[in-house]
C-alpha positions as CSV (number, residue, x, y, z in Angstrom):
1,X,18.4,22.3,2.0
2,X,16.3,19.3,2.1
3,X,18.0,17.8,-1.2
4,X,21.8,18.3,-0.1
5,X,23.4,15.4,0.1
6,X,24.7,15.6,3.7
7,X,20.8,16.3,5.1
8,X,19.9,13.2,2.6
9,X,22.8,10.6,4.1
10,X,21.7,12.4,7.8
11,X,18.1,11.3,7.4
12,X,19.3,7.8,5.7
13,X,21.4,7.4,9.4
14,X,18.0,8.5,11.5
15,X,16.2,6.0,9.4
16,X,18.6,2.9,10.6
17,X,18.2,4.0,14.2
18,X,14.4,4.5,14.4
19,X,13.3,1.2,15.3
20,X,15.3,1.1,18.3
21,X,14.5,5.0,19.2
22,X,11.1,4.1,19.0
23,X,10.9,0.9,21.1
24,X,13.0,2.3,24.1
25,X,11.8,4.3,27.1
26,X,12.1,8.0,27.4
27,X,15.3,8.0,29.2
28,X,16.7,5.7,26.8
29,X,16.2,7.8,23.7
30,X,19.4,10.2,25.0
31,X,22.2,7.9,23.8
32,X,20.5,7.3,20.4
33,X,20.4,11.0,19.6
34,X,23.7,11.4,20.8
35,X,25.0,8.4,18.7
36,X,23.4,10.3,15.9
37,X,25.2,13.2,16.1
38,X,28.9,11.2,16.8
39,X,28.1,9.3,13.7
40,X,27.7,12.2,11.4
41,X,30.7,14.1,12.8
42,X,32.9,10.8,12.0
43,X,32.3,11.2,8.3
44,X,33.1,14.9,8.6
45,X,29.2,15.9,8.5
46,X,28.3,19.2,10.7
47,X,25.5,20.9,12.0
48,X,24.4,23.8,10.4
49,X,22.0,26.6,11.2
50,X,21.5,29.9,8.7
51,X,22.2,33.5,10.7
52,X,19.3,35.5,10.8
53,X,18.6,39.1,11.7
54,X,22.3,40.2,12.1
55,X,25.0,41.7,10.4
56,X,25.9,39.4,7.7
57,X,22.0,37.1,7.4
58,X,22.0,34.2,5.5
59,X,25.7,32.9,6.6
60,X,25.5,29.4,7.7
61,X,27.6,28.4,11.1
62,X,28.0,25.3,13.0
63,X,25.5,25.2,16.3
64,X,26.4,23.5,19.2
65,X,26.5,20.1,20.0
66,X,23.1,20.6,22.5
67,X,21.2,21.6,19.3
68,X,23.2,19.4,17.2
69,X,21.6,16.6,19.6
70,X,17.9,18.0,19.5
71,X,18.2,18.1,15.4
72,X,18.6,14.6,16.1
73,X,16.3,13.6,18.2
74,X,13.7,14.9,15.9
75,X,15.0,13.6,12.9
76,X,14.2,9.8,14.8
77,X,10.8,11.1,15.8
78,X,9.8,12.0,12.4
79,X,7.1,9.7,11.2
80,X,7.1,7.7,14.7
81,X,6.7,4.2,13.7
82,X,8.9,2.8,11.3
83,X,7.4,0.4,8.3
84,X,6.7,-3.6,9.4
85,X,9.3,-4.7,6.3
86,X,11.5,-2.0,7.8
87,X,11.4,-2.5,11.1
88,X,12.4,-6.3,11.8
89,X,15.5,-5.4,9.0
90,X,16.6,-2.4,11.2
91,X,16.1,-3.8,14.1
92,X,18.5,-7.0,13.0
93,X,20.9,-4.4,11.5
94,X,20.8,-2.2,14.9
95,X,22.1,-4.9,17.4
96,X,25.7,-4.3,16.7
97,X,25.0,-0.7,16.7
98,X,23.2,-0.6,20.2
99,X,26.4,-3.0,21.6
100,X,28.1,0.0,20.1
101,X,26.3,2.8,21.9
102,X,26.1,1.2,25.3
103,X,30.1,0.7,25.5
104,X,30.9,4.4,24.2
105,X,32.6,6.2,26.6
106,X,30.0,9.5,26.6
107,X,27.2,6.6,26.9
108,X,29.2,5.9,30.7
109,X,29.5,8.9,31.5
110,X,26.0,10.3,31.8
């Protein structure tokens, strides 16, 4: 599942984002992972999870946005600190996006 292209363009979304996820506090880190998720349901992506030990094993459904959120979240902890080269880019890159996460309406309303 690794090589689909959906998990690939997920991970390439995580990878923009992980200089800010990794310089913010704890608390911070919420809206990032949320943003995450947001981003890949606007091009139509899902989160998917294979059935295991039921009546039909090995179908693939769509988990709940909690989970959805938590997939996230580690997907910007994997290999904590992002590159030097990478890291000033992203961060440069990630202004507009943070603008963007702080003004979203599920941002307010936590």
């Amino acid at each position: 599942t690794n090589h689909h292209p959906g998990n690939i363009r997920f991970r390439k979304e995580a990878d923009k984002l992980k200089a800010w996820y990794y310089n913010v506090s704890k608390i911070e880190k919420y809206p990032y992972s949320k943003h995450l998720v947001q981003l890949v349901h606007s091009y139509g992506g899902r989160f998917l999870q294979k059935e295991q030990g039921t009546k039909s094993p090995g179908r693939w459904y769509e988990v709940e946005e909690e989970r959805a959120r938590k997939k996230a979240s580690q997907a910007l902890r994997e290999n904590k600190k992002p590159s030097r080269t990478n890291a000033s880019r992203v961060l440069r890159e990630n202004k507009k996006r943070k603008k963007e996460i702080e003004q979203s309406p599920e941002t307010s309303e936590r």
